[in-house]
C-alpha positions in Angstrom: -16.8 4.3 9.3 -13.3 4.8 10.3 -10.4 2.7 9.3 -8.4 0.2 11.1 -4.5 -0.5 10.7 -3.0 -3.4 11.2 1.0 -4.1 10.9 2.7 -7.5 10.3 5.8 -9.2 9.8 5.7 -12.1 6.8 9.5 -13.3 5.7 11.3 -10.5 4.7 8.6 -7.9 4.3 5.9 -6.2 6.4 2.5 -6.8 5.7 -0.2 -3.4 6.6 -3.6 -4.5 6.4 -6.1 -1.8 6.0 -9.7 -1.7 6.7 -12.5 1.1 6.4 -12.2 4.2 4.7 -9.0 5.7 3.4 -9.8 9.0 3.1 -9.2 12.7 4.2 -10.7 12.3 7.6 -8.4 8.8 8.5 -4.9 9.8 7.1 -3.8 10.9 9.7 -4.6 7.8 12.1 -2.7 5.6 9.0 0.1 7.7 8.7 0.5 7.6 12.9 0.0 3.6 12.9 2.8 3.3 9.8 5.2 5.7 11.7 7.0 3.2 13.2 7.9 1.8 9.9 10.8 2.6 7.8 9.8 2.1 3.9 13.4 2.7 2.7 14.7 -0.3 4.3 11.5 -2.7 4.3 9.5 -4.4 1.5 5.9 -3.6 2.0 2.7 -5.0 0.7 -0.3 -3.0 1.6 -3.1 -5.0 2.0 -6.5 -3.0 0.6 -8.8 -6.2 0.0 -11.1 -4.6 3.0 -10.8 -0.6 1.8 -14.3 0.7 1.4 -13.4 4.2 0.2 -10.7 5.3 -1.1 -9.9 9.3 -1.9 -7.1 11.8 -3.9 -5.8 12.1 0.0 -5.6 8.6 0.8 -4.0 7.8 -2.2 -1.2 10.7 -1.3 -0.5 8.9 1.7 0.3 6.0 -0.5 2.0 7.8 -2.8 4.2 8.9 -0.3 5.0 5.6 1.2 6.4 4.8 -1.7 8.2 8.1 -2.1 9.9 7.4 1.1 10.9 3.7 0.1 12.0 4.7 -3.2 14.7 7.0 -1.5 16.2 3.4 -0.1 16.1 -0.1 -0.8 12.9 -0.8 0.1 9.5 -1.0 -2.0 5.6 -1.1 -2.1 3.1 -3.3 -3.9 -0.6 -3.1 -3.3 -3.2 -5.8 -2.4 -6.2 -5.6 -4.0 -9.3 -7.0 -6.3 -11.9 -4.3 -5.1 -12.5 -2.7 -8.3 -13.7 0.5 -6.7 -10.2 0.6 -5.0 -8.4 -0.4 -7.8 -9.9 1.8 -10.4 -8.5 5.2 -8.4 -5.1 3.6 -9.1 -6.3 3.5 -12.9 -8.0 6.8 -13.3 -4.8 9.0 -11.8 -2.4 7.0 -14.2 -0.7 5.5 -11.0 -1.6 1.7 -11.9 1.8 1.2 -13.0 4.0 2.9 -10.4 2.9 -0.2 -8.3 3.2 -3.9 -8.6 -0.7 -5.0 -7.7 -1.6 -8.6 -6.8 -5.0 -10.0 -6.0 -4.1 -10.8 -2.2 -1.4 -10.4 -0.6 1.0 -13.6 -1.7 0.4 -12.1 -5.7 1.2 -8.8 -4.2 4.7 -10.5 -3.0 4.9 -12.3 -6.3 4.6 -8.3 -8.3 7.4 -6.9 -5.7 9.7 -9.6 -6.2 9.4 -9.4 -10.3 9.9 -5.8 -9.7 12.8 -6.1 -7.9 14.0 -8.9 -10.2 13.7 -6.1 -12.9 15.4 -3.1 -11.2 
């Protein structure tokens, strides 16, 4: 199927909207289309509502965005309700490591009670 990236700016965060497949074959076109961004100085809130597959090397990626944000000021929450999508998060013990919200205003909502927290 592929997978589309899209890039926004929403306040003081950007917004990356992701649709398709995450998966071996499209990490590369996601990591290209984020490569302008700069995790450790942004708040980010991946939007995954419209993620159809996601695998171990799409969730690296992710895991590495938030690597890279973690070295700064910046952050990453996830949006998502997909079960499917969510439940990779669950099985690999990585449902914690990042505030989840339904859509992308609860994802906000988890990054700013994170960063409240910190």
């Amino acid at each position: 199927m592929g997978l589309e990236v899209a890039t926004g700016d929403r306040d003081d965060l950007v917004v990356i909207t992701l649709r398709g497949e995450l998966d071996i074959y499209t990490v590369p076109s996601f990591q290209r289309e984020i490569g302008e961004v700069d995790p450790s100085a942004l708040r980010i809130v991946l939007d995954l509502n419209e993620v159809t597959l996601l695998d171990s090397s799409g969730l690296g990626a992710i895991v590495a965005l938030r690597a890279r944000a973690a070295e700064g000021a910046g952050g990453v929450a996830i949006a998502c309700e997909r079960r499917q999508v969510l439940r990779v998060f669950e099985v690999t013990g990585l449902r914690s490591a990042f505030p989840i919200g339904e859509d992308v205003d609860a994802a906000i909502r988890a990054l700013d009670e994170t960063t409240l927290e910190t």
